[in-house]
N, C-alpha and C positions, 0 to 999 in steps of 0.2 A: 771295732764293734763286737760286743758278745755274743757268746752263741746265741743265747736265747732271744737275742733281737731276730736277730737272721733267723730265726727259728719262726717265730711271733709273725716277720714279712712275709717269709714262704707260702706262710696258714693263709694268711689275709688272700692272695693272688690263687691258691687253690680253691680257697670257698668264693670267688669272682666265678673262678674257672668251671664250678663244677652246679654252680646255678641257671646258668644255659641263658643269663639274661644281659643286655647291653642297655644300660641307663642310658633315657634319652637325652639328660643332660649330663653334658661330660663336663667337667669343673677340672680344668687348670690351674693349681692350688698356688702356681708362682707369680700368677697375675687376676687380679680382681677384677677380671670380665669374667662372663660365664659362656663357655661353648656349648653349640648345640645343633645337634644334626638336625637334614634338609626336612624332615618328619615333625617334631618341635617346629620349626619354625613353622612351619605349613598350619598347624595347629595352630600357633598363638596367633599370626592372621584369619583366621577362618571361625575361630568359634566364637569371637565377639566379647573375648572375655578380656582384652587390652583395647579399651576405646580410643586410649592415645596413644597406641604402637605408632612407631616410624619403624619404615623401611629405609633403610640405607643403602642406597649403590655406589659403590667406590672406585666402579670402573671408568672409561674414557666417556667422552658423549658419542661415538661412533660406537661405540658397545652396548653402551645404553638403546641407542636409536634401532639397535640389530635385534634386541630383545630383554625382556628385563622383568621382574614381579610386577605384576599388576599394583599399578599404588606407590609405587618406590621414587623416592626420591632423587634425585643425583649429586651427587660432589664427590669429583675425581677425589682420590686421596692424597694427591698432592696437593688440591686448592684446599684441605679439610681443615689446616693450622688455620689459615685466611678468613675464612668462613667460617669461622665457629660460633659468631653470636646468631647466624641463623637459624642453628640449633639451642640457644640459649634455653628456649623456653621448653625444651624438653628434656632439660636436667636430670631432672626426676622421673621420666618417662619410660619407657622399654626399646627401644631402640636396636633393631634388629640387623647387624650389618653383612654385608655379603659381595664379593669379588667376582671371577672369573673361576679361581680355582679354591681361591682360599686364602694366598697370599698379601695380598692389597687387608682384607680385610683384617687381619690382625695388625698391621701398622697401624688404620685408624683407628680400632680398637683401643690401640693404648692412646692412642691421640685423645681421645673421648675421656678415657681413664683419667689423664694429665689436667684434664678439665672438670673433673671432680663431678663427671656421670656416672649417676647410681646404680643404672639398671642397662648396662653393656651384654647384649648378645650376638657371639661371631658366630655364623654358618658357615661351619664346615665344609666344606670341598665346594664351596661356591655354586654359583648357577647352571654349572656342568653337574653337579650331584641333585642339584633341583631336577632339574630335564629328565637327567636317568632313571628320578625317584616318578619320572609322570607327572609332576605338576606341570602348570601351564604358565607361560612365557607371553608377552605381549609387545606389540612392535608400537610404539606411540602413534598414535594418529591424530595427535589435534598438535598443531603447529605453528607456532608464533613467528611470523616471515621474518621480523625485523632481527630479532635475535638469532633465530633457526638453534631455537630451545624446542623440545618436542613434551606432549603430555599424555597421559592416557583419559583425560576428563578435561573440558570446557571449564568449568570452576577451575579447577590445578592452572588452565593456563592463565586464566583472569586472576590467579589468585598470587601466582608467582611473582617476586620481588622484581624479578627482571623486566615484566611485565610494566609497560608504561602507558601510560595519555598517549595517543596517535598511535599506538601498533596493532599490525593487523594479524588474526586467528584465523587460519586457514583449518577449516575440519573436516576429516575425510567422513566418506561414506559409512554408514554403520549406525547401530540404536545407540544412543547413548542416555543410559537413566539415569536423569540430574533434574535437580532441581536448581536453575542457575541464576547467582544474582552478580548482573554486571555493576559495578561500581566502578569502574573503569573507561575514559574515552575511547573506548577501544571497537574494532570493525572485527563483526564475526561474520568469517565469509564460509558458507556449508558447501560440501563439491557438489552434489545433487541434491536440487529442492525436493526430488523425490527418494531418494535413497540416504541422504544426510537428516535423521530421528533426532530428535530431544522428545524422549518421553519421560511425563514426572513420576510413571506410574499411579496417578491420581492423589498425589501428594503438593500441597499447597501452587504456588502457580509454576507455570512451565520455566518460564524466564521473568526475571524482576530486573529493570531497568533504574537504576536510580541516580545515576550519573547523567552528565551532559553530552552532549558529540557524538553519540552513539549509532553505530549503524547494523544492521542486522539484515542479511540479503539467502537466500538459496536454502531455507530450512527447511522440514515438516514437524513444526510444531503441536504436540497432542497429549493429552491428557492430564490435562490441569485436576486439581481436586474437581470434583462436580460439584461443589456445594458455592451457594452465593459468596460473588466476591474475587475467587478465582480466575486467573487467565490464563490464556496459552502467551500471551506478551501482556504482564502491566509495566505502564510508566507511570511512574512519583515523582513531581516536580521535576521532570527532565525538561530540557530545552535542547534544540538543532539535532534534532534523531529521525533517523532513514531505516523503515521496516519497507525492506520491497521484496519483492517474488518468490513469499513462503505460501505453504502450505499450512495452513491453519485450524485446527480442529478435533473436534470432540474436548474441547473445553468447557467450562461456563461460558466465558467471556470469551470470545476471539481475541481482540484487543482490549486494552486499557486503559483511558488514559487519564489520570488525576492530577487537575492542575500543571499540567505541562502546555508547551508551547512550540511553535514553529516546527513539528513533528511532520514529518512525510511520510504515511503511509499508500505503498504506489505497488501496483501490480500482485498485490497476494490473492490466494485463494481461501476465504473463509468462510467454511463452510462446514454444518452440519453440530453447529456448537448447541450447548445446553442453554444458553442464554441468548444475548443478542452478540450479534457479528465482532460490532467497533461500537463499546461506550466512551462516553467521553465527560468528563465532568472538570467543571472548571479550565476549561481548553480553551487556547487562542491561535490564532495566526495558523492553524494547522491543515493541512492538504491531505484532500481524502480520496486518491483519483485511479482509475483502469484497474480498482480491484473489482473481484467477480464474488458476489456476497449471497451467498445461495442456502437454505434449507437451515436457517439457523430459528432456532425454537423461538426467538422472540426477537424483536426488530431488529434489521438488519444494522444501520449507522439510529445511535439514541445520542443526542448531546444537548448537555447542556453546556452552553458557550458562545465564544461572540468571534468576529471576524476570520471564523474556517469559511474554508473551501470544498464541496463533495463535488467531483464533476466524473465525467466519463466512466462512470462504474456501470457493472451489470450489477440489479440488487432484483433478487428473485424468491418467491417460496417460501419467505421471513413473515412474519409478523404485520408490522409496515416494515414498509420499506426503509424510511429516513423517518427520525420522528426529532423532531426538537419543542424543548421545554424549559419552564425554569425563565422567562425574561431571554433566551439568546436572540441575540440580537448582531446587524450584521454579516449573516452567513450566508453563502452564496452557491446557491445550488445549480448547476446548469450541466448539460449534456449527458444525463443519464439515462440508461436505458431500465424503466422499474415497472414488471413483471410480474403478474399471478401470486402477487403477495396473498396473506390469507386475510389481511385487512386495509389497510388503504397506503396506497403508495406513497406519497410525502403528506404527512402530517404538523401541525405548528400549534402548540399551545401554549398562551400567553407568552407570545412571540410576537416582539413587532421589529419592523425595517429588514426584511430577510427580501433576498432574491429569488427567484425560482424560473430558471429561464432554460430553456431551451430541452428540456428534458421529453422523454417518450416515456408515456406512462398510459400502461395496457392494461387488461382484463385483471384488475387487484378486485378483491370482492367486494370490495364496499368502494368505497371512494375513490379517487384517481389523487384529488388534494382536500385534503381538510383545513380548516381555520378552524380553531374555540377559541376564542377571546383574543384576538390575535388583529392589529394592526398598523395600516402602515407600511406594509408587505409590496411589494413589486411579481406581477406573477404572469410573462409573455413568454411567448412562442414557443406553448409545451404544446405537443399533440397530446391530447385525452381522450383514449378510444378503447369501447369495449369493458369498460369500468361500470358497476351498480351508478354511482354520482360519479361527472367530471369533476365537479369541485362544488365542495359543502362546508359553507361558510354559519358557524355558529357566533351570535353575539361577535361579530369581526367587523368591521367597519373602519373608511378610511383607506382601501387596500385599490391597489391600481392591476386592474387585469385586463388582457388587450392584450391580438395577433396570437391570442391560442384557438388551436382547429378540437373543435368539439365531436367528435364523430361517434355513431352507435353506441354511444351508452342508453341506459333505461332513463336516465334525465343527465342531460346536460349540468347543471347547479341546482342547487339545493340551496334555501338560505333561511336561516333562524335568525331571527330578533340582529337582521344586517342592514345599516343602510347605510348613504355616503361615500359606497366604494361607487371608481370610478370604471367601466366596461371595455372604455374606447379610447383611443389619443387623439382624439378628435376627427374631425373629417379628411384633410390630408395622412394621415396614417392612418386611420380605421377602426373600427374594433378587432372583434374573434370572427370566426367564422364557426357558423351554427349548422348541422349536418338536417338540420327539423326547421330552419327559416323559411318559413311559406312568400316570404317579402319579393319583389319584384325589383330590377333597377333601369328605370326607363329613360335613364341618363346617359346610360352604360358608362359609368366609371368605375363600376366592380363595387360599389356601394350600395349597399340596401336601401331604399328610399322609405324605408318603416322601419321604427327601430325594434330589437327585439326586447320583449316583455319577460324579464324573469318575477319579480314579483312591485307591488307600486315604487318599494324603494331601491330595487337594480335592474337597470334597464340598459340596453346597448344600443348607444343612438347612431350607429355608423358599422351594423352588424359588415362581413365581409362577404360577397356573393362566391368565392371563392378560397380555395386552402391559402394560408400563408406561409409562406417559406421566406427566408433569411439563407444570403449565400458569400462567401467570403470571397472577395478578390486578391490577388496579390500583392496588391497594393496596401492592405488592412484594412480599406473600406469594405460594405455589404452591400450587397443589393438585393433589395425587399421585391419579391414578385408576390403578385396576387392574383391564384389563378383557378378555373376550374379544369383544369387541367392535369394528367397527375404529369408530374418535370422527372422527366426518366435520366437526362444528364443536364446537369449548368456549366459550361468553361467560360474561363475567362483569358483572352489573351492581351499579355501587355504589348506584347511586341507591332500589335497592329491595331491597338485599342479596338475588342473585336469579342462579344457576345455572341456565343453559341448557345443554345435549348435545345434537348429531345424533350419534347410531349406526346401524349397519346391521353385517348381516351378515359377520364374519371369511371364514367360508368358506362356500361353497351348501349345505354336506348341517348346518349348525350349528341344531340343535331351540332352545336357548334361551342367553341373553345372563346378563351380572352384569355389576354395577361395584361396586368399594371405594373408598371413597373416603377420603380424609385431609382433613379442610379445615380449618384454623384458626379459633378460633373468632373474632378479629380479622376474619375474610370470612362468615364465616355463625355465628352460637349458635344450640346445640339448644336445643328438639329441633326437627325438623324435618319440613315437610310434603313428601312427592316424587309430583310427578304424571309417567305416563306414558300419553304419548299422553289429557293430559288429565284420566285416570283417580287416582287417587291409591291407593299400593301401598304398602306394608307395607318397613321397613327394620330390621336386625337393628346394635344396637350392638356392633362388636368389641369396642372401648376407646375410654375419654373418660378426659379430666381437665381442669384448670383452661383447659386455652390448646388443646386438641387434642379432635377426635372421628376417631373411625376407623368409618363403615359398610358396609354392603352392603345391596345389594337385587340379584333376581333377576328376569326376564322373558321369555315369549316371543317367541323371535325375530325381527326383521323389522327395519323404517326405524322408529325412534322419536325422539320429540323427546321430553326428560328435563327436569323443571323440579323445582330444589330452592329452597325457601324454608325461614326460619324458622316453624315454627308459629305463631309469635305477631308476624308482619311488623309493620314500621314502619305497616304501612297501619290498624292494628289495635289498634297501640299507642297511638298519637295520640287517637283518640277513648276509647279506656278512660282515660286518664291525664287527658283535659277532663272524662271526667264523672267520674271521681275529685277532683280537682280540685272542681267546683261541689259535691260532697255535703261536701269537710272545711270548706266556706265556708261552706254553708249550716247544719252543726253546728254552727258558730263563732259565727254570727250569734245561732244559738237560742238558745244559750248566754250570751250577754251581754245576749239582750234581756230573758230571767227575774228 
């Protein structure tokens, strides 16, 4: 070499030396990747100015899982030759790689090189110089069981290659700001519905469901965009999906659901959204049950669609409560508890053949049930008490209502341009009981002997002189009591076919009590012993026939305990039938011994 080379190099490393500065990319002139300290790298993830940076980690998965860059991908650098078309698509891309120390990372480095990637950068002293340098390190907390691959994002786990139909996403505790769209059969299980966040920061919906088999349990879903359209969960043409015991809100929409099907939403809390609770459009076969639907800006469950299910929910503080529209038709509303809504508790427009049974429906300001043009409905044994209207039938006609207790509203029904509904199930089952029936029953079969007058074209010819209650035995059968009574407990025992009732007092100034009762003769066969208060009392039969009895008994007043047996109990029978039994044996014997 000449002098004046060696002259020319010296110069070059003194003017380095005496600039006082350290490029933060350092260039390895013998290999066409480019190094770059923990500082650079920090920068080109953080300032937004590489949309398609990948992160690379080229450590073990027990290393990764101990801590790792926020966002970083994994592939040991041994599986990286194996694996390369995973990275195919980011040829071109920036691709930031990094080790333990530093070593691992320049092997893949060239691996990447070998594969004709343009844009190769190795981090210098690895994630031990990250740490030192104060950036921040993250331990995976979203967890795919079947694999026991770890993510740092719900999307990252849904979105991963490993990622299959049937595998379940275990997610720990923590906010996580995503916007997540599952396309995947996959179960996303949160560790606490209260401490496990998806928040969208108000960025289109919280989770988008558009896959089948999806199950979704333990979250606090919130902050969907607030603008129309939005949810904390929509589903898109999904089918067989389980949303149960999230936490739901400050959404538009609680739920979603568009043309989907056989969809279980069970046990959530939704509550306090910009819209209504659970819409539903175009939905079928779907179960809507034991959620608590509270303080949502505009009706609680809206659907349009045909053979769902709403049952056992609290719907409170909404709008209405249930509102269905649009022709659904089908749908089956029964054992809801709907509350102080700000307008009327189940609603039905241009709706016909829907159920509505068994529901408690209280102090909603307007109506308790509404009809508009709606027929063909089936609508028993709701309590409507304390409601503006029990039920406000507009231009509805055709509708069967009967065995619901009308109590303290400012009216009972209301009816516009209705007529042809029917009141009653006739004289053996009854009508409603009216809390305002001035009728008299001097029959005493707990039947009003005048019927009651709602307007010329609906009338209740078999009003009920008492509440009606409906009680399930263990058998599967009910038994229907009709009573002025209020029934503080019903049992039923199979083991000795055996009727128990606590009653007490309806009202304080009440001289004496009755009940009717229906019982199948599959739960009790006449005829029948009835003790009260121990005492055994006289019972008059309305109607029997092969598979039904229909009685009554009456009492004075007070706290009673009511016990119905068959006359001739199991307990009674047994020993008649043994000693019947030993006299046809002992005929038999005499018989053959002559």
């Amino acid at each position: 070499m000449s002098r004046k080379l060696v002259l020319a190099i010296i110069l070059i490393f003194v003017l380095i030396g005496m600039s006082g500065v350290v490029p933060e990319l350092h260039i390895v002139c013998a290999s066409p990747y480019t190094n770059i300290n923990v500082d650079t790298a920090y920068n080109m993830i953080t300032n937004g100015s590489y949309p398609d940076l990948v992160v690379l980690d080229v450590r073990t998965r027990s290393e990764y899982d101990d801590g790792h860059i926020y966002g970083s991908v994994l592939i040991p650098h041994t599986e990286l030759e194996a694996r390369i078309e995973e990275l195919l698509c980011h040829q071109d891309h920036g691709i930031i790689i990094y080790c333990r120390a530093g070593v691992r990372s320049v092997v893949a480095s060239e691996i990447l090189d070998s594969h004709n990637f343009t844009k190769v950068y190795n981090m210098l002293g690895g994630i031990q110089a990250w740490e030192s340098a104060g950036y921040p390190v993250l331990v995976a907390t979203v967890h795919n069981v079947n694999t026991a691959f770890n993510y740092d994002t719900i999307q990252a786990a849904i979105n991963a290659p490993q990622t299959l139909d049937g595998h379940t996403i275990f997610v720990e505790e923590g906010i996580y700001y995503e916007h997540v769209v599952v396309d995947k059969s996959v179960k996303l299980v949160g560790e606490s519905v209260e401490t496990t966040i998806i928040d969208s920061g108000e960025v289109e919906n919280v989770m988008e469901v558009t896959a089948n088999n999806i199950t979704v349990i333990s979250f606090t879903i919130r902050n969907s965009d607030p603008t129309f359209s939005n949810s904390g969960i929509k589903l898109s043409y999904a089918k067989n999906c389980n949303v149960s015991g999230n936490n739901i809100t400050n959404n538009y929409y609680g739920i979603m659901l568009g043309f989907s099907s056989n969809i279980s939403i069970c046990g959530n809390n939704i509550i306090n959204n910009y819209g209504r609770g659970i819409y539903l459009v175009g939905a079928s076969y779907t179960s809507i049950s034991e959620n608590n639907i509270t303080g949502n800006h505009d009706d609680g469950i809206w659907i349009i669609g045909y053979s769902n299910s709403i049952s056992g929910n609290n719907i409170t503080n909404n709008t209405s409560g249930i509102h269905l529209r649009g022709a659904s038709i089908y749908n089956s509303i029964f054992g809801n508890t709907i509350t102080a809504n700000r307008d009327t508790g189940i609603r039905l427009f241009t709706s016909p053949n829907n159920s509505i049974t068994g529901n408690n429906i209280r102090a909603n300001n307007a109506n308790g049930i509404r009809l508009g043009a709606s027929k063909y409905n089936s609508i028993s044994e709701n309590n409507l008490t304390n409601n503006y209207a029990g039920i406000q039938l507009s231009e509805s006609s055709f509708n069967s209502i009967f065995h619901n207790n009308f109590m303290e509203n400012q009216h009972h029904a209301l009816t516009y341009g209705s007529y042809e509904n029917s009141w009653d199930d006739g004289y053996l089952a009854g009508g409603n009981y009216w809390s305002n029936y001035s009728g008299v029953d001097s029959d005493y079969d707990g039947i009003g002997d005048t019927r009651h007058v709602i307007d010329i074209n609906n009338q209740d010819s078999h009003p009920l002189m008492g509440m009606f209650h409906s009680f399930n035995t263990s058998l599967g059968y009910h038994v229907n009591v009709i009573s002025n009574s209020t029934i503080d407990d019903f049992q039923y025992f199979e083991s000795n076919s055996t009727i128990k009732m606590l009653v007490s007092n309806m009202t304080a100034n009440q001289t004496f009590g009755f009940c009717r009762l229906a019982i199948p003769h599959d739960v009790l066969s006449p005829p029948y012993n009835i003790t009260i208060n121990d005492n055994l009392v006289a019972y008059t039969t309305v109607f029997e026939n092969e598979t039904l009895s229909i009685i009554y008994f009456s009492y004075p007043h007070s706290t009673h305990e009511i016990v119905i047996i068959p006359e001739f109990s199991s307990l009674i029978i047994l020993p008649l039938f043994m000693i019947a039994t030993l006299l046809v044996v002992t005929v038999y014997k005499r018989k053959h011994l002559m």
